[in-house]
N, C-alpha and C positions, 0 to 999 in steps of 0.2 A: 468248354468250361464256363459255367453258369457265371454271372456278376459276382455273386453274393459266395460262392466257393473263390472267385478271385481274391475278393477281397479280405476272405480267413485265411488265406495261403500268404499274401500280401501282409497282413498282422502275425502270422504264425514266423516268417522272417523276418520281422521289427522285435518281436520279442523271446525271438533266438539271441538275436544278434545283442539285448539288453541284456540277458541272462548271463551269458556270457562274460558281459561289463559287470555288472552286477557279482558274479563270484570271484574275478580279478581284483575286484574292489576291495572286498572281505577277506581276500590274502594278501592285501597289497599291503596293510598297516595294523598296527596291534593298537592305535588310539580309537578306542571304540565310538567317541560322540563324532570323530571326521570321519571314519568309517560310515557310519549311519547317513551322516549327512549327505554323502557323496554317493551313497542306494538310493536315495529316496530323489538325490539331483538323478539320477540316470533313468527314474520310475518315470519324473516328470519331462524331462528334454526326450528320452529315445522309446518309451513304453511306450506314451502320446495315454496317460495317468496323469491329471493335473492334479497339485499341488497332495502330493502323498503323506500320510502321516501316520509317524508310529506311537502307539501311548504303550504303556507296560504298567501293570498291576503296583501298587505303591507298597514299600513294605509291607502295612497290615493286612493287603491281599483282600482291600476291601473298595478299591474304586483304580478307575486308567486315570494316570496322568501322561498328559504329553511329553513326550521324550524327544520327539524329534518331528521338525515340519518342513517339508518345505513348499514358502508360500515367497516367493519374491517379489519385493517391493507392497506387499499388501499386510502384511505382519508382525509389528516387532517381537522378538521374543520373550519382551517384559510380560507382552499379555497374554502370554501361554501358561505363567506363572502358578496361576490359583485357579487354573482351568483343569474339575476332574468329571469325571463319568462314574457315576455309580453303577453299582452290579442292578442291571436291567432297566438302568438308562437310556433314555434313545437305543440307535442302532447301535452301537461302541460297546452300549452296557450289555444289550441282549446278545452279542457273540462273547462279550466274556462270561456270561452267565452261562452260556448253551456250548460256547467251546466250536460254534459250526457258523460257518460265512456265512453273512445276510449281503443280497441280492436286490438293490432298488432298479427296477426299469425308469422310474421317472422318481427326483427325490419329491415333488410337491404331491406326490399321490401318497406317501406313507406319512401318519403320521405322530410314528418314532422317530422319524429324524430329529434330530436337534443341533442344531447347527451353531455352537457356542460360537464360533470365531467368524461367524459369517464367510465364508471361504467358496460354498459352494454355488453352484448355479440350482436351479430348482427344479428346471424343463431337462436336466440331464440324468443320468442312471448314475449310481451311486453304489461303489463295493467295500465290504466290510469281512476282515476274513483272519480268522487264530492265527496267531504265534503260537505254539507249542510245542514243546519238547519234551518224549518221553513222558518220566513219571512226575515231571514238573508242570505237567497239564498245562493249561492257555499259562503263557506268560504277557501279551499283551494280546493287541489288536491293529493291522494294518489296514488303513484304508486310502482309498483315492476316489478320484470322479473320470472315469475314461473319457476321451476328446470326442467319440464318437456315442451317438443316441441311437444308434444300429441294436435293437436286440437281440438280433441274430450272433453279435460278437461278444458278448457280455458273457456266456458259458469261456469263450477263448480267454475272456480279460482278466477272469477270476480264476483258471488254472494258472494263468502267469503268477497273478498275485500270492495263489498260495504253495508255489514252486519256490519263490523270492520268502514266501513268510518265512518255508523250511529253512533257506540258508541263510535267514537273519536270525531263526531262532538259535543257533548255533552261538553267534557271536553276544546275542542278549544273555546266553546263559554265562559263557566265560567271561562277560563284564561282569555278571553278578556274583561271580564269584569272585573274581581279581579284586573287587570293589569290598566281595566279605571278609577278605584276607588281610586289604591292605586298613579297615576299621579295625580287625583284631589287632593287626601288629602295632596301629598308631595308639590303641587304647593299652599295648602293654608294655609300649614304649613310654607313655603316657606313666603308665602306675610307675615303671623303673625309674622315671624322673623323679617323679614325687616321690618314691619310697630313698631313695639316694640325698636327693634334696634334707627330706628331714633325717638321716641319718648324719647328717655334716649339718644340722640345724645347731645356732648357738645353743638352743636348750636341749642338745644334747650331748654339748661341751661338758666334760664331767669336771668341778670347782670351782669353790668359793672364796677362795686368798685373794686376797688385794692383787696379789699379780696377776691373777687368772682373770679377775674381772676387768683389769686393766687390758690386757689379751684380745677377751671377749667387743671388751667398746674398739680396740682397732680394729678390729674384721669386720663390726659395722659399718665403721668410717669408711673404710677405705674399700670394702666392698661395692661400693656405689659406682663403684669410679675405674677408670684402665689404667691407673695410675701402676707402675712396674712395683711389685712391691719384695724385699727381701727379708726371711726369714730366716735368725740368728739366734745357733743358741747352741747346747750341746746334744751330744749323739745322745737319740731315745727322750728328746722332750717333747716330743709330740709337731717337726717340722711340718710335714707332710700332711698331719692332720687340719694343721691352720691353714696350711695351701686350698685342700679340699674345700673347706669349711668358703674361703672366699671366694674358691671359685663357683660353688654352688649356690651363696647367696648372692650371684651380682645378677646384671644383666645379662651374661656373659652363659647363665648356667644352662642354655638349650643349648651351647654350640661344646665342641668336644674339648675333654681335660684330659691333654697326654703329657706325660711324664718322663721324666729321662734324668738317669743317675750320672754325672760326669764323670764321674771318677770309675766307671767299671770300664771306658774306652780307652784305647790310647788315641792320639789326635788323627792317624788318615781315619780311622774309622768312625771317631764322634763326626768328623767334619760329614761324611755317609750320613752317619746315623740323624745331625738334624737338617742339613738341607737337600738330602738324597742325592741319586746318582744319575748319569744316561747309559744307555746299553753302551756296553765297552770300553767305559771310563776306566777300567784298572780289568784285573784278572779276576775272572770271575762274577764281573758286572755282566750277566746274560740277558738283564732287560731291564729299562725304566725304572724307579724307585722314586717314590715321594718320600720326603722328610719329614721328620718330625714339626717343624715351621708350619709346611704343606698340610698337613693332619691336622694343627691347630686351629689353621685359620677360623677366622672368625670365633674362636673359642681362649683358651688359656693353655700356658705351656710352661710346665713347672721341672726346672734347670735344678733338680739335687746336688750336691756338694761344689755347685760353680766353683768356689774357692779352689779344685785340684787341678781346673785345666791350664794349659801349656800357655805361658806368656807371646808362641805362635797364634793359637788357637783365640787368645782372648780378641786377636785383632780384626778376626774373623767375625767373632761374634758382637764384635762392638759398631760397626757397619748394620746388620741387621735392626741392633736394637735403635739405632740413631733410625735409620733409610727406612725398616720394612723391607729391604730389598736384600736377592740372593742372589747366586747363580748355583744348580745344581753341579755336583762335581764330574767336571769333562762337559759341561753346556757353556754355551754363549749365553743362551737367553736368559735377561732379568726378571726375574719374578716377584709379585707384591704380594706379603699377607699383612690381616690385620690379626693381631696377636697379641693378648696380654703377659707378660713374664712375670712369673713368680718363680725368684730363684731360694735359695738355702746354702748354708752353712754354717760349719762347728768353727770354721779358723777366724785368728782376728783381722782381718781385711788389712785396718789402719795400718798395722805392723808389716803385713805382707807388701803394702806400697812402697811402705819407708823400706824396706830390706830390698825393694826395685821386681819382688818377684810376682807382684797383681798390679798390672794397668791403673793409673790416678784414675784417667777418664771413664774408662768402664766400674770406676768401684765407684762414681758419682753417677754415670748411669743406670747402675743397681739399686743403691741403694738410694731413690728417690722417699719409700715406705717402707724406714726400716721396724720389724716386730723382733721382741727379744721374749721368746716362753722360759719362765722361767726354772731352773734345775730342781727337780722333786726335794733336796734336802734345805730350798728355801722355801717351801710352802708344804711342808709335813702337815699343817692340818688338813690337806688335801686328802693324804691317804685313806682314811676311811670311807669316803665319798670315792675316792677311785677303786679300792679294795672291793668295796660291793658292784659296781660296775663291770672290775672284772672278775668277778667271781661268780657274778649270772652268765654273762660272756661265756667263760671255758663249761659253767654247770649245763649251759644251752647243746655244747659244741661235744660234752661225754652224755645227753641225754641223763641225767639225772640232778639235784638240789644240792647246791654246796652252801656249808656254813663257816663262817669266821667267829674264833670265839674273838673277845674281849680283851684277854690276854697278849693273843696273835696279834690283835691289832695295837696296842701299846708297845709290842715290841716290835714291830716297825715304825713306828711312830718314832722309834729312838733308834732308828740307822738312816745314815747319810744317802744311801742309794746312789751311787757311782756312776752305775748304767739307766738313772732315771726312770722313767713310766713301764720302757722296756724290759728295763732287771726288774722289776715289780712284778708284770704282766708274767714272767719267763717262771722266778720265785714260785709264784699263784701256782700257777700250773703243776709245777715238780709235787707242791704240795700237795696240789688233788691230786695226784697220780697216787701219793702216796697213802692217802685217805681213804681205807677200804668203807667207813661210815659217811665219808662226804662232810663230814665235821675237821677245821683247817686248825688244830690250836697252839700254842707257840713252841711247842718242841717238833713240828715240824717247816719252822718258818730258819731254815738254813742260810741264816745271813752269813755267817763268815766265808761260806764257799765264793762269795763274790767280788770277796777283796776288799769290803769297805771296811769303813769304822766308824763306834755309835757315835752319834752326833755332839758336837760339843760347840758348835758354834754357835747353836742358841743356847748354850749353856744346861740341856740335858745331863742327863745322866744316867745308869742302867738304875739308881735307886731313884726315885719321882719323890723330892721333897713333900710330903704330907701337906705341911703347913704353906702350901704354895697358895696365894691367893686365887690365882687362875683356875685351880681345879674348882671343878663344880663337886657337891658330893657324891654323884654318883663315881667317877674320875677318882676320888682319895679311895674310895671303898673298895677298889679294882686294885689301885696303886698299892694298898694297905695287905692287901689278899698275894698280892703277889710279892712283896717284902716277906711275909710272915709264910710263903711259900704253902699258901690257898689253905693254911691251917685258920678257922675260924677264932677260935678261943685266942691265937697271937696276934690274927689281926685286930680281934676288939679291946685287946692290951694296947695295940700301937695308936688308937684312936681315943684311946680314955670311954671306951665302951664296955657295955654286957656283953657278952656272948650272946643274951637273948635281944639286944638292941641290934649287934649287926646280920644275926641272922632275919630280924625283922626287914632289914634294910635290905638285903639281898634278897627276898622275895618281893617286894615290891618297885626297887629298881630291876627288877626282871635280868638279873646278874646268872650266867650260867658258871656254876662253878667250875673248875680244873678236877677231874679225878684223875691224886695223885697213885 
């Protein structure tokens, strides 16, 4: 056996024995940049390939950047940073342009080399050899400088190399996709933020009454802040929506907003439902469970009707909201979240203490930020403004344009609304259901089914005094039209008008009439 056959049989067992490490490596871990690293550490310790480097085409598929080096103790990798290779660049550029390994016997004899990082010797051979996969053609370019100046081994050093490129280009494609996957999902996690965010934005808090704006500036305020805050008022004022609304304006709004109705549990199962279970803690506990606490962390956790749980239960949860701390039910171990509470209720707390049936201490640790929304039949000039609100709402949700006349809207305006924004919202609907034109006008707005009655605490009435100073004129002409039972000629009797003056008027207050 000749020297020179020695010593290819001698390399041909140093990089068996690589290759081998080499594809261990690349099943050994799914983090692609330690994966890389730990090829190009075994290219350079067991190949006898100094300082190996792989670059990969940059998005625009228009120049290599370095992806991966390794150069020990001679490199930091700041200055890999802004270092690219143009398509037919030095040697780097000419295999990504041509797709086929370039081959230096000596690097000071070609000169394409370009030696950005100063890395190489000059009196040594120098390989440069595709990444490629398939129909994703070059995806980078792997290079090194072999420890030997033997030409005789340089054909050996560059089938290793492009045996290694095959099984790197595997792992370069599944990072590049792992990596386009996880851009999609952050970009439409991203839009579902923002699209959520301004859906619970104040300006898209529907009213303008003094209450409402009042409303409006505490969710400002207190949005800023983890301050625990409690939302008081009755069923169907819009609790849940203020909860929303703060937790998406705080700081708070990247981390998660879970919910939970107290009153749909009875107490073994709320105590489950918010600080979870261990395998076997009761029948039926088959494995592990995180709570609702657990879920929140670092986010908001809004406690609907707190006011119904069990004066057991309150003592449970009043620990929490003091400590942050739990123990899952059937665990020893303590556990800490940070968690903002935003709880709710319709009952009067104060009352519930004095009667001994809600905790002193937990009703002072609730209600630190108390908000009170006020009941729809204190802020009726709301309605119009919420009316159209939801009447695009339900028109978006049957695919077709709903309208309110004028009429419909005066006669809610003069009911109490019992069930608040909800019996409004519920109202709305029956009556587009029952609108084969998509036009809502006041003989289909079915107040009495609801149990209320028309308003009399702001001193309404089903007849709208004429002579009311507050009416603007458009307001009397409507008011006057529907006294006189949309006959023109009796409404312009009741206003001291022509027939020809308020038909004037009704075409330019843009008044749709009633056909009776």
């Amino acid at each position: 056996m000749s020297p020179m056959t020695a010593s290819q049989s001698s390399l041909a067992e140093v990089h068996l024995a690589a290759l081998y490490e080499v594809s261990s490596v690349l099943g050994d871990s799914l983090d692609y940049q330690q994966t890389m690293t730990s090829v190009l550490k075994v290219l350079h310790d067991k190949a006898k390939l100094r300082h190996a480097m792989l670059t990969l085409l940059d998005d625009e598929k228009e120049s290599l950047v370095i992806d991966n080096l390794h150069a020990p103790g001679n490199v930091e990798s700041s200055q890999t940073n802004n270092i690219r290779y143009r398509n037919g660049e030095g040697v780097l550029g000419t295999v990504m342009r041509h797709g086929q390994p370039v081959v230096l016997s000596k690097v000071s004899n070609d000169v394409r080399f370009a030696d950005k990082l100063a890395l190489y010797e000059l009196d040594k051979p120098f390989i440069a050899v595709p990444v490629t996969k398939g129909k994703s053609g070059v995806l980078g370019v792997l290079a090194a400088q072999p420890e030997s100046s033997d030409t005789h081994l340089l054909a050996d050093f560059t089938r290793f190399m492009e045996m290694t490129a095959n099984l790197v280009a595997r792992n370069v494609e599944l990072a590049k996709g792992v990596e386009a996957k996880q851009d999609n999902l952050q970009q439409e996690r991203d839009r579902l933020r923002r699209k959520v965010r301004n859906n619970y934005s104040l300006d898209n808090m529907v009213g303008h009454s003094q209450a409402m704006r009042r409303v409006f500036e505490q969710i400002r305020l207190v949005s800023k802040w983890d301050s625990t805050v409690l939302v008081r008022g009755e069923s169907g004022t819009g609790k849940e929506l203020i909860a929303n609304a703060i937790h998406y304006n705080s700081p708070r709004a990247t981390g998660p907003f879970v919910k939970l109705n107290c009153a749909a549990l009875p107490d073994n199962l709320l105590e489950s439902e918010l600080f979870g279970h261990e395998k076997g803690a009761f029948t039926g506990a088959m494995k592990q469970r995180k709570g609702r606490f657990e879920m929140a962390d670092g986010g908001t956790l809004f406690l609907d009707e707190v006011g119904e749980i069990s004066a057991a239960f309150q003592a449970k949860l009043l620990r929490v909201l003091q400590e942050g701390e739990f123990e899952r039910v059937g665990g020893t171990q303590t556990l800490t979240v940070d968690v903002r509470i935003i709880a709710a209720t319709n009952r009067n707390l104060e009352e519930e203490v004095r009667q001994e049936r809600f905790r002193e201490d937990l009703y002072y640790r609730l209600n630190v930020m108390p908000i009170y929304p006020a009941p729809l039949r204190e802020r009726v000039e709301d309605v119009p403004e919420l009316t159209s609100f939801l009447v695009e709402k339900i028109g978006n949700q049957q695919k077709r344009k709903l309208t309110v006349t004028d009429g419909a809207i005066r006669k809610m305006m003069n009911y109490e609304w019992p069930g608040n924004v909800r019996q409004l919202e519920n109202m709305l609907e029956r009556a587009s259901i029952m609108s084969e034109s998509g036009e809502i006008d006041q003989d289909l707005i079915l107040l009495d089914e609801f149990g209320g009655d028309l308003l009399t605490t702001r001193g309404a009435t089903p007849q709208t005094d004429l002579e009311d100073p507050n009416l603007n004129d458009r307001e009397r002409v409507i008011a006057a039209l529907e006294q006189a039972g949309w006959v023109q000629a009796k409404a312009a009797r009741l206003l001291n008008m022509t027939p020809r003056q308020i038909a004037y008027r009704i075409q330019t207050m843009n008044i749709r009439m009633r056909q009776l």
